[in-house]
KEKE-3310 file (N, C-alpha, C; in steps of 0.2 Angstrom, whole numbers, plus 5000, padded with zeros to 4 digits):
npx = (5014:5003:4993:4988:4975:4971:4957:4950:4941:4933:4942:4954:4950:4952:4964:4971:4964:4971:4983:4980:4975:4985:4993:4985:4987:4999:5002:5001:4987:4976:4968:4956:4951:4938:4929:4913:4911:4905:4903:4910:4908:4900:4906:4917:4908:4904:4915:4918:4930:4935:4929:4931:4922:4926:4920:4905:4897:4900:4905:4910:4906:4914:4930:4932:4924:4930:4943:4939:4932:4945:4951:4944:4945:4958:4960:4952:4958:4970:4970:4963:4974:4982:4973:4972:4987:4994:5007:5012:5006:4997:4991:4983:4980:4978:4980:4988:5000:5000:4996:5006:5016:5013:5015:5024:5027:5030:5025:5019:5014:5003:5004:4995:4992:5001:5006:5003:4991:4981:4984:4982:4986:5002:5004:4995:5001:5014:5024:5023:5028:5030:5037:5033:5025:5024:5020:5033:5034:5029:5025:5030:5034:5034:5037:5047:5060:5056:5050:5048:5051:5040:5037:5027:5006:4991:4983:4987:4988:4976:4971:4979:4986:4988:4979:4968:4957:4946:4930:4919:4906:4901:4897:4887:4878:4871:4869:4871:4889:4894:4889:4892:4899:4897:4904:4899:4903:4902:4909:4904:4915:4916:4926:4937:4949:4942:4937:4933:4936:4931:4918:4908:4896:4877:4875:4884:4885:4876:4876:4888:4881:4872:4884:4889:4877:4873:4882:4883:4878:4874:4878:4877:4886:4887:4893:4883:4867:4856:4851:4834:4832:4844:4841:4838:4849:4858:4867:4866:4874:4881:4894:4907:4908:4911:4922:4923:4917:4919:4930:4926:4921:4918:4922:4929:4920:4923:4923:4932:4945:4950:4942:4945:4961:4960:4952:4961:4972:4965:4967:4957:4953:4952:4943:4945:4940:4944:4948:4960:4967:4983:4991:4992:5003:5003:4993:4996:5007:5000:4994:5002:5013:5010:5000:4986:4976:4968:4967:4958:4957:4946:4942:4949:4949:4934:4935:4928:4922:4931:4936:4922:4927:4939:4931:4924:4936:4944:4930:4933:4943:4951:4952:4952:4953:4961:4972:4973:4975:4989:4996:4995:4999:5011:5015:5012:5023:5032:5029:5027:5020:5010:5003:5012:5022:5018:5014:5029:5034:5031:5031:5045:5048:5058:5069:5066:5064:5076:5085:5076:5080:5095:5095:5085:5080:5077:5063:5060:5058:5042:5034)
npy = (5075:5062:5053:5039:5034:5019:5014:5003:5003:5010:5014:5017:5027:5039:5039:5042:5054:5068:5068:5068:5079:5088:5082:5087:5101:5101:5103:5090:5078:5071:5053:5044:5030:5017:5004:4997:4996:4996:5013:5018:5026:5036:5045:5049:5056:5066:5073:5079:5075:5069:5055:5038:5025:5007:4996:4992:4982:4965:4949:4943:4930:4917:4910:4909:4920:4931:4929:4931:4945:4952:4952:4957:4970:4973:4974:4982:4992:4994:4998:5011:5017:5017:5024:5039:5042:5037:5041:5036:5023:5020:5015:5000:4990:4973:4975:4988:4985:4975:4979:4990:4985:4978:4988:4995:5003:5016:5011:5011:5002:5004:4996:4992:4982:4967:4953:4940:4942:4945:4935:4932:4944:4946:4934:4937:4949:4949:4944:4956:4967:4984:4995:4992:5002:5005:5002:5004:4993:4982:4968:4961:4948:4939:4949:4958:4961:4972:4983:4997:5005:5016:5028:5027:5028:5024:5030:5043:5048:5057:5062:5065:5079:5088:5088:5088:5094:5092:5095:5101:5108:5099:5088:5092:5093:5084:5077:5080:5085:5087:5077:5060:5047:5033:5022:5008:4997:4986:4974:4969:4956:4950:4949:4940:4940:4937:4926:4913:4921:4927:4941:4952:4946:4944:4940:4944:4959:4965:4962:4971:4985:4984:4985:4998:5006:5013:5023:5032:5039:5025:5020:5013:5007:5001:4986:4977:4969:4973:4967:4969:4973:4979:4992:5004:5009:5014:5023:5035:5045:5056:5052:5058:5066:5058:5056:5065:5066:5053:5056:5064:5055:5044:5031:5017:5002:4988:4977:4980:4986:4996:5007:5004:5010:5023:5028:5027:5036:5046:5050:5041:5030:5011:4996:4981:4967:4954:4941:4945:4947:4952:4949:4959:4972:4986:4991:4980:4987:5001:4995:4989:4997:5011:5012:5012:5007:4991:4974:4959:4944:4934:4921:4915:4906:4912:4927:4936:4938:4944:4955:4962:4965:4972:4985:4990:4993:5001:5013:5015:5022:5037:5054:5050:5054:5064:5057:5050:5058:5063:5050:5049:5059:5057:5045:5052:5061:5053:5050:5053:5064:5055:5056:5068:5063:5056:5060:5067:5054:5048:5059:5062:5048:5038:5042:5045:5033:5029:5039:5034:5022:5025:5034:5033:5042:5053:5054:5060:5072:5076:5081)
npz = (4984:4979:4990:4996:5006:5016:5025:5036:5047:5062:5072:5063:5057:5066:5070:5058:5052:5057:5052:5037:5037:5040:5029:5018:5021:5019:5003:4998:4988:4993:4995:5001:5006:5008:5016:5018:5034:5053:5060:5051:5039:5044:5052:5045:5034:5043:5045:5036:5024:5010:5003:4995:4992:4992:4992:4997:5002:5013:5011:5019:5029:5028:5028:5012:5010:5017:5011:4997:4996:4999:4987:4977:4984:4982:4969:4963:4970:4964:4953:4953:4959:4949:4940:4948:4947:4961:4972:4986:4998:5012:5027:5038:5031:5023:5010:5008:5007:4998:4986:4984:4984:4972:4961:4965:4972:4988:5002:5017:5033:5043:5062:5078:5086:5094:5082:5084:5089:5077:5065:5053:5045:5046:5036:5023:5023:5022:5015:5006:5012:5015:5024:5043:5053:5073:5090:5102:5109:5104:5098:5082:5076:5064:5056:5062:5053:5045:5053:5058:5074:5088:5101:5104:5105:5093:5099:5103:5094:5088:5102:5109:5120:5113:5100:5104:5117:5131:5131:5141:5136:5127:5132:5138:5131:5131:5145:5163:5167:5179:5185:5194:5181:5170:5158:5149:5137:5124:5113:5097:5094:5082:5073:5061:5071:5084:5085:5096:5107:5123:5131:5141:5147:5146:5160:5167:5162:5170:5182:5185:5182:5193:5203:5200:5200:5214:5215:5203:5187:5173:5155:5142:5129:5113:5101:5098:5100:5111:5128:5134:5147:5146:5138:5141:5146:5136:5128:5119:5107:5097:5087:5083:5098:5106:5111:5120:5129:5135:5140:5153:5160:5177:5176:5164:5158:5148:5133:5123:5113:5108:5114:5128:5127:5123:5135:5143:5140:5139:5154:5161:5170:5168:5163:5156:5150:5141:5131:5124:5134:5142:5129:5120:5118:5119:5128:5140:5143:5145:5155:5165:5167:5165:5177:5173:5169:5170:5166:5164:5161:5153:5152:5163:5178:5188:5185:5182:5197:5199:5192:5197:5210:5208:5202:5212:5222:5214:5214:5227:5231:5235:5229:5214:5202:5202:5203:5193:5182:5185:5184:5169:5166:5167:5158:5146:5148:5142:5129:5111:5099:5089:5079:5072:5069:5063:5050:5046:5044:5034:5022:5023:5018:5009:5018:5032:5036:5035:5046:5057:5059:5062:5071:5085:5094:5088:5086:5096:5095:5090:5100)
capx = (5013:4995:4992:4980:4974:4967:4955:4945:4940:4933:4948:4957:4949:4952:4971:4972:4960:4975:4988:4975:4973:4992:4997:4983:4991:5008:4999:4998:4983:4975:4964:4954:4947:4935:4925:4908:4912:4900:4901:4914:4906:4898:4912:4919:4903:4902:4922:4920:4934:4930:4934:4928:4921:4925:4916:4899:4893:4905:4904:4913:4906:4920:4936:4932:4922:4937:4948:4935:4933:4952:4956:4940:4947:4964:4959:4950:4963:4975:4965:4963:4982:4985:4971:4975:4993:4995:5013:5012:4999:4998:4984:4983:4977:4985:4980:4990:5006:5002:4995:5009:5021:5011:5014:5030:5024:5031:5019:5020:5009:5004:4999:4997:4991:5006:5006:5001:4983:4979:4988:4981:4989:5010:5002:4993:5003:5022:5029:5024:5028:5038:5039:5025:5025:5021:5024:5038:5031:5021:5029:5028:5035:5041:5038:5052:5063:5052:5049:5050:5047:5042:5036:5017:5001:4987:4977:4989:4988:4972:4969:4985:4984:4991:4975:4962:4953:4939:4925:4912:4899:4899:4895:4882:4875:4867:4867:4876:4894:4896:4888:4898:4895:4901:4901:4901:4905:4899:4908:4903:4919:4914:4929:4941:4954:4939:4936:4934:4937:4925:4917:4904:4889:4874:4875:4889:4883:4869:4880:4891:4876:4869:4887:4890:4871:4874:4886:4883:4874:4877:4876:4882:4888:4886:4890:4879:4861:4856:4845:4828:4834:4849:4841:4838:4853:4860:4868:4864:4877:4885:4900:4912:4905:4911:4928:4923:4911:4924:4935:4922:4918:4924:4926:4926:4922:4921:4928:4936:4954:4952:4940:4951:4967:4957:4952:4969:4978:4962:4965:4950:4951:4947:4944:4946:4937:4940:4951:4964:4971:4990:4994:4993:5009:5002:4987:4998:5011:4995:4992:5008:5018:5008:4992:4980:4967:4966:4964:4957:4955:4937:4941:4951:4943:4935:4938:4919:4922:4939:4932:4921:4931:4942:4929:4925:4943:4941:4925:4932:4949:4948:4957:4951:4953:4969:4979:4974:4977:4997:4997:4993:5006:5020:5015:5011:5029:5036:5029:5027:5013:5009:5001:5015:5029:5017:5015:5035:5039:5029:5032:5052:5050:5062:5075:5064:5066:5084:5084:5074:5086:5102:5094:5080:5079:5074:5056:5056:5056:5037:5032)
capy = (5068:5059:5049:5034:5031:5015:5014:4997:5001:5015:5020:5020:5037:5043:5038:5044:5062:5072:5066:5068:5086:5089:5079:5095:5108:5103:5104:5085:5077:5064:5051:5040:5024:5012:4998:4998:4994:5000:5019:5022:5031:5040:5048:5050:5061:5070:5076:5082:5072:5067:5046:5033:5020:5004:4988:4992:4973:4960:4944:4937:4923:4913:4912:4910:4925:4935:4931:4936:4953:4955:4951:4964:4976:4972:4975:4991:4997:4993:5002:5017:5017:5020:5029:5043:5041:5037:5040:5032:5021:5018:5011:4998:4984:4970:4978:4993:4981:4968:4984:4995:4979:4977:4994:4996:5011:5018:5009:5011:5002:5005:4992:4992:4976:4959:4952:4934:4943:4946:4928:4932:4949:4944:4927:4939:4956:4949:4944:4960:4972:4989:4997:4994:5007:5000:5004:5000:4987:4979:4960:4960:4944:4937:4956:4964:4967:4976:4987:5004:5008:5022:5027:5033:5023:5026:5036:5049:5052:5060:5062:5070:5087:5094:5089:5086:5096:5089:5100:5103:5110:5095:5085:5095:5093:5075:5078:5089:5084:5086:5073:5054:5043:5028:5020:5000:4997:4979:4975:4963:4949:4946:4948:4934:4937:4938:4921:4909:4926:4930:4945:4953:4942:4946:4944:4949:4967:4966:4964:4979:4990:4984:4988:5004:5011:5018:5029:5038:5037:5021:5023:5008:5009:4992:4985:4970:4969:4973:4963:4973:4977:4986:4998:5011:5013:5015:5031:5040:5053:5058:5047:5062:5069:5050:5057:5073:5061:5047:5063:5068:5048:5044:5023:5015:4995:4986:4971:4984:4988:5002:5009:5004:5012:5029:5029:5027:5042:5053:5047:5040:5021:5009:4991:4978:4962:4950:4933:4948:4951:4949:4947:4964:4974:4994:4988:4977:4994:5007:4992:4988:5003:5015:5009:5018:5002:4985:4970:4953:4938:4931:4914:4911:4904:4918:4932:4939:4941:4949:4960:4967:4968:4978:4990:4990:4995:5010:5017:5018:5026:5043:5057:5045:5058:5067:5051:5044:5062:5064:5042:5050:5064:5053:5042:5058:5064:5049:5048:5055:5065:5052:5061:5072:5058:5050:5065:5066:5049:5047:5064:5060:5044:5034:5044:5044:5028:5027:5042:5032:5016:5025:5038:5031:5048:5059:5054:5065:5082:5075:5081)
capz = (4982:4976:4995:4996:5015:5017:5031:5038:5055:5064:5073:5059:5054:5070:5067:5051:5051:5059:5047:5031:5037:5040:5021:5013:5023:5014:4997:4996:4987:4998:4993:5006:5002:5014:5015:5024:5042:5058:5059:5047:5033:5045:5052:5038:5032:5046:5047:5030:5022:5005:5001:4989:4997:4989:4994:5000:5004:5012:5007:5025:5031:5029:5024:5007:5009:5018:5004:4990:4999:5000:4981:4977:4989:4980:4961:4964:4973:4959:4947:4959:4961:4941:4938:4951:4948:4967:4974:4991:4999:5019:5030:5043:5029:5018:5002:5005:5007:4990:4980:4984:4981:4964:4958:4966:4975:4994:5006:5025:5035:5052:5067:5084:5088:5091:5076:5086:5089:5070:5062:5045:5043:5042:5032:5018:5020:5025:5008:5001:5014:5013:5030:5046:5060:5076:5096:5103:5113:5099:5095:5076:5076:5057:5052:5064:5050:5042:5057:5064:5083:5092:5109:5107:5103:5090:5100:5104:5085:5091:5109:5113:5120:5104:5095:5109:5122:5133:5129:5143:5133:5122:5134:5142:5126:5133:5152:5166:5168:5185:5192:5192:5177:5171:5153:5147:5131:5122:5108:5096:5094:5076:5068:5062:5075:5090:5084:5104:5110:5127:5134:5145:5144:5151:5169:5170:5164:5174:5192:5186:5184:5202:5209:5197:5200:5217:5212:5197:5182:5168:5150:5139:5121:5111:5094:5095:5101:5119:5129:5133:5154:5147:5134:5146:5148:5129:5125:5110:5105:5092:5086:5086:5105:5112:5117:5124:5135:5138:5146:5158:5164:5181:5173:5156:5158:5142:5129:5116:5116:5108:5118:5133:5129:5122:5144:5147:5136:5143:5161:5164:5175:5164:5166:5150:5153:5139:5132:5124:5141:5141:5123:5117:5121:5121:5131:5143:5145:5148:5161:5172:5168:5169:5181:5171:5170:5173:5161:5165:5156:5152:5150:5166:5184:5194:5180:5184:5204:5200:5189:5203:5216:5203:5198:5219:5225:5210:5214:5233:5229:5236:5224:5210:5196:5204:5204:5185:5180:5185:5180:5163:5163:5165:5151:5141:5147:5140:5123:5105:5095:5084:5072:5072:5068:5056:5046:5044:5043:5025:5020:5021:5017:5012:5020:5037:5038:5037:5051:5063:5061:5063:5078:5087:5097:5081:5087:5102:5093:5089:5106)
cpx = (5005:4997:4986:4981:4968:4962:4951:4942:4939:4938:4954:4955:4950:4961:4974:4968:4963:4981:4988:4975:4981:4994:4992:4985:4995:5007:4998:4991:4982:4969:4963:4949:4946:4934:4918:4909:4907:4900:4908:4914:4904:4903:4916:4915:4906:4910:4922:4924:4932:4934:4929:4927:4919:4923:4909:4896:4900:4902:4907:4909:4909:4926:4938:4930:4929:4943:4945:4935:4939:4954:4949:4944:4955:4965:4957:4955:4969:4972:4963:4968:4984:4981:4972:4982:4998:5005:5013:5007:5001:4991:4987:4979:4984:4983:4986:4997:5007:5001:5001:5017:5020:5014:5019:5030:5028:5025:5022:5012:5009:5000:5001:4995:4997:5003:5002:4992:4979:4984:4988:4987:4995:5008:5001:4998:5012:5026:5029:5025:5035:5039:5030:5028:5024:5025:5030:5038:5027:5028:5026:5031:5040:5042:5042:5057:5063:5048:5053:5047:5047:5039:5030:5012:4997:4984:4981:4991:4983:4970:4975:4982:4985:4984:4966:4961:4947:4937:4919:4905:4897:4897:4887:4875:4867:4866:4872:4882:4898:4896:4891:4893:4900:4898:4904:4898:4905:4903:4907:4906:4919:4921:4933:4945:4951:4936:4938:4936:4928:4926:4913:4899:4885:4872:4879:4889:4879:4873:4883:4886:4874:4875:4888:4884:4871:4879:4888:4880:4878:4875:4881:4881:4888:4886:4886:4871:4858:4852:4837:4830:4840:4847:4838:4843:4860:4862:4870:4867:4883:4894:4906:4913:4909:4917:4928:4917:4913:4926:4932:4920:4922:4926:4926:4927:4921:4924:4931:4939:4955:4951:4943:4955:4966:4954:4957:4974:4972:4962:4960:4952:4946:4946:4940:4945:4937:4945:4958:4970:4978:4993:4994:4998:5009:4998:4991:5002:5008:4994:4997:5011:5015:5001:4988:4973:4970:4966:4964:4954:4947:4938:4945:4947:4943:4934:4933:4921:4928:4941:4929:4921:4935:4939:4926:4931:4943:4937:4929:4938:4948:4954:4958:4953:4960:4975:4980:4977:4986:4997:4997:4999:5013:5019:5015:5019:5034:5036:5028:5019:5014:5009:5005:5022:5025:5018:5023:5037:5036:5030:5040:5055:5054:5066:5071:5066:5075:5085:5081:5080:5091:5101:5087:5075:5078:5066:5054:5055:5047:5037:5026)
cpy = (5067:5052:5047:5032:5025:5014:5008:4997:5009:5021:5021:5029:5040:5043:5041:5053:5068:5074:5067:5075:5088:5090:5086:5101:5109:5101:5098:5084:5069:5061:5045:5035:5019:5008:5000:4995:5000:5008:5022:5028:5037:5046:5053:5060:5068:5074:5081:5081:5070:5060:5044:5027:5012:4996:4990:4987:4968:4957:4939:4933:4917:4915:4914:4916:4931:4935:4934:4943:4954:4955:4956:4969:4978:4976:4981:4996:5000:4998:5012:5018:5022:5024:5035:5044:5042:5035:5035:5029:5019:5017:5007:4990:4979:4974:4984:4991:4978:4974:4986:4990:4978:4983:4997:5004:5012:5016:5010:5008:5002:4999:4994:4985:4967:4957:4944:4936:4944:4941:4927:4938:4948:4937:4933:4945:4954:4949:4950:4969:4975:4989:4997:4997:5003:5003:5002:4994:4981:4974:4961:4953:4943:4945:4959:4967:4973:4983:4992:5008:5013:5026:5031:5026:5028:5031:5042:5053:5056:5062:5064:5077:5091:5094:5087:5090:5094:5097:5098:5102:5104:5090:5087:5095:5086:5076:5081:5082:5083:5080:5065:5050:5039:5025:5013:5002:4988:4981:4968:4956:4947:4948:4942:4933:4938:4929:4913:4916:4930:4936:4945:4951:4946:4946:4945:4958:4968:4966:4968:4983:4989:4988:4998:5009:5013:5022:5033:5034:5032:5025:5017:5010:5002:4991:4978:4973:4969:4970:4968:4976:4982:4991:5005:5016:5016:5020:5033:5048:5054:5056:5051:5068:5064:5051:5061:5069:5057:5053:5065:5060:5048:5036:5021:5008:4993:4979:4975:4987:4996:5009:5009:5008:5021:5032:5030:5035:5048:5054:5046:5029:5019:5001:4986:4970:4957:4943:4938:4949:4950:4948:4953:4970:4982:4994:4987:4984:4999:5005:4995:4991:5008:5017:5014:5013:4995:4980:4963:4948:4936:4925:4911:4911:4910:4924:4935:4943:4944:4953:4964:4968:4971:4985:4993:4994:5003:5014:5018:5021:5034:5047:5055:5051:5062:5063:5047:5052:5063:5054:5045:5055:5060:5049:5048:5061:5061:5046:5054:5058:5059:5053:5063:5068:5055:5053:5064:5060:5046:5053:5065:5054:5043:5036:5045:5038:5025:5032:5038:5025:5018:5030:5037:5037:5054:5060:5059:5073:5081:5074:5083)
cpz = (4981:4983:4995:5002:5014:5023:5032:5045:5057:5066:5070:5056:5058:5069:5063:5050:5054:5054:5040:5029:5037:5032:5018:5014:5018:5008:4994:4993:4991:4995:4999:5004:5008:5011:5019:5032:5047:5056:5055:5044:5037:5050:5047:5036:5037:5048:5041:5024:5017:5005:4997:4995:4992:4987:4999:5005:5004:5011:5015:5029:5033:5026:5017:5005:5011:5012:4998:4991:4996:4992:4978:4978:4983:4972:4962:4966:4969:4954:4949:4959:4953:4938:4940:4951:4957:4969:4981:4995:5007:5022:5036:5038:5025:5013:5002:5004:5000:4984:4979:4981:4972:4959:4961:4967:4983:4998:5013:5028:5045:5057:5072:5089:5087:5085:5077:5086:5082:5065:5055:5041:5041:5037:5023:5018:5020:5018:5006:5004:5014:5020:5036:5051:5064:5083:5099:5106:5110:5097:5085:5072:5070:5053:5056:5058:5047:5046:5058:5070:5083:5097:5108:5106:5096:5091:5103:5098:5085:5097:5112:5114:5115:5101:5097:5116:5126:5134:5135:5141:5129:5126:5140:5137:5126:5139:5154:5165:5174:5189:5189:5187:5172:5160:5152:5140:5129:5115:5106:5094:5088:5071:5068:5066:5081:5089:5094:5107:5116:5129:5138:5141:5149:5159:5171:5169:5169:5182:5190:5186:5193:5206:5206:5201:5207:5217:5208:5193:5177:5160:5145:5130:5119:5103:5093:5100:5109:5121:5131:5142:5152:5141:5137:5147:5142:5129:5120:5108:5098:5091:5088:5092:5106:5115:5122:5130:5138:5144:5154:5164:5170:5181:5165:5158:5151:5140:5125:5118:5114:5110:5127:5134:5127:5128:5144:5145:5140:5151:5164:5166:5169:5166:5159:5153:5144:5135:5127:5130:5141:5136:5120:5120:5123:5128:5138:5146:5148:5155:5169:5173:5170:5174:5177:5170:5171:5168:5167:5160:5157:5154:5159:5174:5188:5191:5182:5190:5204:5197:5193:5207:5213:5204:5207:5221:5222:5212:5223:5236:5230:5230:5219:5203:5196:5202:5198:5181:5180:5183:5172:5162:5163:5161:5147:5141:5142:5132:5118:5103:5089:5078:5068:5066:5061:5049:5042:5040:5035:5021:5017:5019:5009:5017:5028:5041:5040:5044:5059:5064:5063:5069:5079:5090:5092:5084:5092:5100:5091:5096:5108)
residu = (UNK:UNK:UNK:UNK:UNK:UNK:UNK:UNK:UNK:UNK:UNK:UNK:UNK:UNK:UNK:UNK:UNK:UNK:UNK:UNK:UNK:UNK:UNK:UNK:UNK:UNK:UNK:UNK:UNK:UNK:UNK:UNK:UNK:UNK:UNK:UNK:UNK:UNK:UNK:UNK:UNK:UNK:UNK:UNK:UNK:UNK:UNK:UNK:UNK:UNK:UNK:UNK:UNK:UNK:UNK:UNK:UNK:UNK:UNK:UNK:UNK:UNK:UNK:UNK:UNK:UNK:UNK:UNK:UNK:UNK:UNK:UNK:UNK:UNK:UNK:UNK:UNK:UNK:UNK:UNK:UNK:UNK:UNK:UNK:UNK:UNK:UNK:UNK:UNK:UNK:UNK:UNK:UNK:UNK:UNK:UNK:UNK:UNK:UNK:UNK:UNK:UNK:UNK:UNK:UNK:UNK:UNK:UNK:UNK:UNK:UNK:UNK:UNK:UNK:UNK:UNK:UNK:UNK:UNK:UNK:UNK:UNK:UNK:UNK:UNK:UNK:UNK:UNK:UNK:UNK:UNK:UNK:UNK:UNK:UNK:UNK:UNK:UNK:UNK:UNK:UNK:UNK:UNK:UNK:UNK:UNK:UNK:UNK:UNK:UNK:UNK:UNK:UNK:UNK:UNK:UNK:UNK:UNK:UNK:UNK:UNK:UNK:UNK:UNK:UNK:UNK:UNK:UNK:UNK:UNK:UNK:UNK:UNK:UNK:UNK:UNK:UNK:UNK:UNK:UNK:UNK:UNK:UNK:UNK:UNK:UNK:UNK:UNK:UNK:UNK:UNK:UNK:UNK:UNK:UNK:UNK:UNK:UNK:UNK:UNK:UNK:UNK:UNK:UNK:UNK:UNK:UNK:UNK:UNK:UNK:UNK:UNK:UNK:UNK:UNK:UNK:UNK:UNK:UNK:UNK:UNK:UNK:UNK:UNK:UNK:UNK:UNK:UNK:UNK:UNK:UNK:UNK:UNK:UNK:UNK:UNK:UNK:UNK:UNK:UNK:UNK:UNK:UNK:UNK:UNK:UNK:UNK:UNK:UNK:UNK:UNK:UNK:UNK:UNK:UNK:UNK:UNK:UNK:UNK:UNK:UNK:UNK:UNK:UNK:UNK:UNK:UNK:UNK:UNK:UNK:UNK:UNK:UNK:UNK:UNK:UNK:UNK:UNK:UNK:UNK:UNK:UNK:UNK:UNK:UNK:UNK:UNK:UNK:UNK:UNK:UNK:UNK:UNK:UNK:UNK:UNK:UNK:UNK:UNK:UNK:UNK:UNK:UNK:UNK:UNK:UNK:UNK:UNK:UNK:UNK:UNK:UNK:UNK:UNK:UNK:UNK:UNK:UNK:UNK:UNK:UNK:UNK:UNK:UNK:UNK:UNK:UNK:UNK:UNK:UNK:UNK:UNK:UNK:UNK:UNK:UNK:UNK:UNK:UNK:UNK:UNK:UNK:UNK:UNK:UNK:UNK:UNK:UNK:UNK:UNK:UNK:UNK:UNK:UNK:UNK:UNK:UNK:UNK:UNK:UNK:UNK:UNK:UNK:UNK:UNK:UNK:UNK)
# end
């Protein structure tokens, strides 16, 4: 088949670069198509994967601009579709849904996020959707019918042991590995569905450093602009080093989920500070089922001091690496290579799809 991957977001490449390599094994042609978003391109480049990158310059400012984008994003695609004689189109966007509805193609899309937390997407993708993938715990709300469950997350489509080793040396690349070290992670809340959405402001970075910095070294990661006390503590490493560096941490604090639940599959304590808290259902799952981190609301009374008495209690949990480690194998016991199922489930589709509705249990041979 002629496979179009639509990508919007960084971890979607990371999502999608197992699955891409898979579809060329099996003599598929694949064709990958962005947008400019933070380190995508860069990613991209440095994997090797060839793509078309096909809106350079947003226009989002507002809504008006959101939709201009989208009806851009749309036309090119379409065009791209019939010029490449594109069989089946998947991604994590609305265009793969209205194109592939236009052009009456096999679409599959994947999400991982409720459907209540991104309110535009069943709005703009629902009429024209084929089939969205999604975990089992993921509310898809007016799109359930149009769903197919199955017991993994995003990030064990790369961060599984099938397709992921923490590397040492790679982290020795930046500093020793031995000694304890902690990373915060800032992200920037700018998109339309971070909209009234709080995170860690500035003194609230500033007390976790104070409690963090006697024991062990910080190192913050940030998509917005840091204040001039924490550029010290910046770390500058090479975008695809950041798991093999995650691996090695003995915390991950942050506002970004994806960042969060990418701690949690590595067993690394994580602790999720931001007005997401409770509404995202893999998230919420990595939390109560399998304790692997923490979430707290930004917005409600105290959220600050119960955040660090949180990241307190952790830092003085003896056997602290032992205990997230066997926490991880039982979730790892209990789910799916991603990767592995997503592979298939486009490769057979439509007839997958009928497979997973009439035996849900087909997914565990993806092990």
């Amino acid at each position: 088949m002629n496979i179009l991957i639509q990508l919007s977001h960084p971890a979607h490449f990371h999502l999608y670069k197992n699955v891409a390599q898979n579809f060329m094994r099996d003599g598929h042609k694949v064709f990958i198509l962005i947008k400019t978003k933070d380190i995508l391109e860069d990613l991209l480049k440095q994997s090797g994967l060839p793509y078309y990158n096909i809106l350079k310059e947003a226009h989002r400012k507002s809504k008006f601009g959101m939709l201009w984008d989208m009806l851009i994003r749309d036309w090119r695609i379409l065009r791209f579709v019939k010029k490449h004689k594109i069989d089946f189109l998947t991604g994590s966007t609305v265009e793969v849904a209205q194109v592939g509805w236009l052009t009456r193609k096999y679409r599959v899309n994947t999400g991982e996020d409720d459907m209540n937390v991104v309110p535009l997407f069943p709005k703009m993708a629902g009429p024209f959707m084929g089939t969205i993938l999604s975990p089992r715990v993921c509310n898809n709300y007016s799109l359930e019918p149009y769903s197919v469950k199955y017991e993994s997350y995003h990030e064990l489509a790369y961060l599984h042991p099938n397709h992921f080793q923490a590397d040492k040396k790679v982290v020795e690349k930046y500093f020793s590995a031995d000694t304890p070290f902690f990373i915060l992670r800032f992200s920037s809340l700018n998109a339309y569905h971070d909209a009234g959405i709080q995170g860690i402001n500035t003194e609230i970075a500033q007390h976790l450093i104070d409690i963090l910095k006697p024991h062990g070294r910080i190192y913050i990661t940030s998509e917005r602009e840091l204040e001039p006390q924490f550029e010290p503590y910046r770390i500058k490493i090479n975008t695809l080093d950041m798991h093999h560096v995650m691996a090695f941490s003995t915390l991950y604090i942050g506002d970004s989920q994806t960042m969060a639940a990418e701690a949690a599959v590595l067993g690394v304590p994580f602790v999720r500070f931001n007005d997401f808290v409770g509404r995202i259902g893999y998230l919420n799952e990595l939390e109560d089922v399998y304790q692997l981190g923490f979430g707290i609301k930004a917005s409600e009374e105290g959220a600050a001091d119960k955040m660090y008495k949180v990241v307190e209690e952790i830092l003085s949990m003896p056997n602290l690496k032992e205990k997230w480690e066997s926490r991880r194998q039982k979730m790892l016991s209990e789910k799916i290579d991603y990767a592995q199922f997503l592979t298939w489930f486009i490769e057979e589709y439509p007839e997958s799809q009928k497979i997973m509705k009439e035996n849900p249990d087909y997914q565990y041979r993806f092990k």
